[in-house]
Each structure stands twice: as structure tokens, then as C-alpha cells.
N, C-alpha and C positions, 0 to 999 in steps of 0.2 A: 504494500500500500504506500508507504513511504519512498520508493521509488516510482513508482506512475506520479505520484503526484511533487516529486522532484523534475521526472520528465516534464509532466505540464506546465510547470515553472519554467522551466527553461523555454522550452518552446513558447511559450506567452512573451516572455521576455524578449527573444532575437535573439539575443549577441550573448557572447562568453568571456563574464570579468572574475578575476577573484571575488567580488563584491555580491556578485550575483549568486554565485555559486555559494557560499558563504551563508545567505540572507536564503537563499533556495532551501536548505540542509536546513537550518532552522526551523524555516516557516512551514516546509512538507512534516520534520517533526512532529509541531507543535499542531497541525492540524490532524494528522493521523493518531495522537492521543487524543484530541476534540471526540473524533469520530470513534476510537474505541472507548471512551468515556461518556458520548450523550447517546449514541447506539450500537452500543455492544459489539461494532465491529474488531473481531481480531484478526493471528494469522490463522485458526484454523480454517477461515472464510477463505483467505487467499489460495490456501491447498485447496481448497474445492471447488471453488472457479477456474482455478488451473487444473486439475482433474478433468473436472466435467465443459472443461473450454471446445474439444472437438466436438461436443455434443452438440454445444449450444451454438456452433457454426454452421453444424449439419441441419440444426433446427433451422436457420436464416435462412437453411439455401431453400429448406422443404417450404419454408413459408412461402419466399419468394417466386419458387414453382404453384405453389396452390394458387397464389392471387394471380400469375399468370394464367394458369386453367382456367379457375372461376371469371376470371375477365373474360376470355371467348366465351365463354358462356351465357352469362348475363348478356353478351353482345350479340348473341345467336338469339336469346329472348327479345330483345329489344328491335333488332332489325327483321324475325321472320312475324308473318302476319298471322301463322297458323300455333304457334307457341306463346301460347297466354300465361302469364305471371298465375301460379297458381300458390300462393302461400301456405304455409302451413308453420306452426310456433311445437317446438319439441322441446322436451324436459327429458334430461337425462344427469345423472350426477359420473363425474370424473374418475373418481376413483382415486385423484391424487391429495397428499396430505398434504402438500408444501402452499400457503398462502400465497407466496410468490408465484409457483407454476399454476395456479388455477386463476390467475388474474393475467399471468402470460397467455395461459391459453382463450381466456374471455375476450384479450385484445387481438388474437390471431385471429380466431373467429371475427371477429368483426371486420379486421383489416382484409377479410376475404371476401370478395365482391357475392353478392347473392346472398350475405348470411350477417347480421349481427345479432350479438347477445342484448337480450332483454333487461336479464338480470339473472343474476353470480352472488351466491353468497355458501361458503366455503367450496363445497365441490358437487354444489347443486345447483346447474345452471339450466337457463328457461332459451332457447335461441330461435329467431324470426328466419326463416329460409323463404327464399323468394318464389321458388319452387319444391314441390315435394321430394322429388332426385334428390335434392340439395343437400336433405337432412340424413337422406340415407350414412349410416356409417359414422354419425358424429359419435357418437358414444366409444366407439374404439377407432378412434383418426389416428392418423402418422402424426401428429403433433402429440396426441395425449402417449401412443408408444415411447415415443424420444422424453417425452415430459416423465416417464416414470424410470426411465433409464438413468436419470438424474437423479443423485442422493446428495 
């Protein structure tokens, strides 16, 4: 933690002075006991970011490909005259414990054209699908998979 946010320093900065570097060390210190004093962040956080880091790459890319798919999609509703928006709202719970990964996965869902969450509260979420296909499969998705592979 105390190097990323020595890295950000620098880089905010520009330039490389004794001064800087100095004032850098300090200030990322003093900030990285902030943050492990008003929330709890320590190093066993950083081992597990760093762990679970190709997970949570693989998850960008799965995401980045869904909102691709669901864009053709939505753009095949939109433009053919014989595919009617047919809604439908599912209720299905996660399965996952992590407060974090069920609020990640509420905002994929949504970031995915055809689909946002209604409402998420722990790992019981409510989600609008624009068509019925749509919701097929939300319950066990390649997001909530990759979401439980992470500890």
C-alpha cells in the first residue's frame, strides 16, 4: 500500500528531487496508517489483491465481452420490427458472502446493456431484463463463477 501510493506521488508530482522523494516517503507513510487506522486496511489485504489480481483481470475482460454481446443484442431489439422488448424482473440470490462481490456483481449486471439490478441487499438481488432470454442463466453467470473463485 505504501508503495502504490509513493508511486502516485511521484507521478502527481512530475519531476524527481531529493525533496520530493523525501516528502513522498512520508506523506504515503502517514497516509497508509490513516487508512489502516480509520478502515482496517492492512497487509493481509494487499496478499489478497495480489492473489486474486488475475482473477479480477479475467473478470474485466468477461465483463467487457458481456457488455459487448448484450450490446448486439439490445441493438438487434431495437432495430428489428419483429422483436418486441419483452420484460421480465427475476429474483434470484448469489450465493456469494463477500459484501464487496455482491455489489460488484449488482454493478456488472447493470453495466450490461438489456439488464439492471433493481435492488441488492446482501446476496439477494431483484434484476429488470429487457427480454426474457436475458435472464436466462443469471443465477449461475460467468461473473458470479469468477466472483466465488475469489477468497
Amino acid at each position: 500500500m505504501i508503495i502504490l501510493f509513493f508511486v502516485l506521488w511521484m507521478i502527481l508530482n512530475g519531476r524527481v528531487t531529493p525533496e520530493i522523494v523525501i516528502f513522498g516517503i512520508a506523506i504515503s507513510g502517514a497516509v497508509a496508517v490513516f487508512v489502516h487506522q480509520v478502515f482496517g486496511y492492512g497487509p493481509d489485504n494487499d496478499i489478497r489483491i495480489l492473489r486474486n489480481l488475475p482473477l479480477y483481470v479475467l473478470y474485466v475482460l468477461t465483463l467487457i465481452k458481456e457488455i459487448i454481446l448484450a450490446s448486439f443484442a439490445v441493438i438487434s431489439v431495437a432495430l428489428s420490427g419483429d422483436r418486441k422488448p419483452d420484460p421480465e424482473i427475476v429474483e434470484f440470490h448469489s450465493g456469494l458472502e463477500s459484501g464487496f462481490h455482491n455489489v460488484l456483481l449488482a454493478n456488472s449486471i447493470t453495466l450490461t446493456p438489456g439488464t439492471f439490478t433493481l435492488f441488492q441487499k446482501g446476496d439477494y438481488f431483484m434484476v429488470h431484463c429487457l427480454r426474457k432470454e436475458y435472464a436466462e442463466g443469471l443465477e449461475n453467470s460467468s461473473f458470479i463463477r469468477l466472483l466465488e473463485k475469489m477468497k
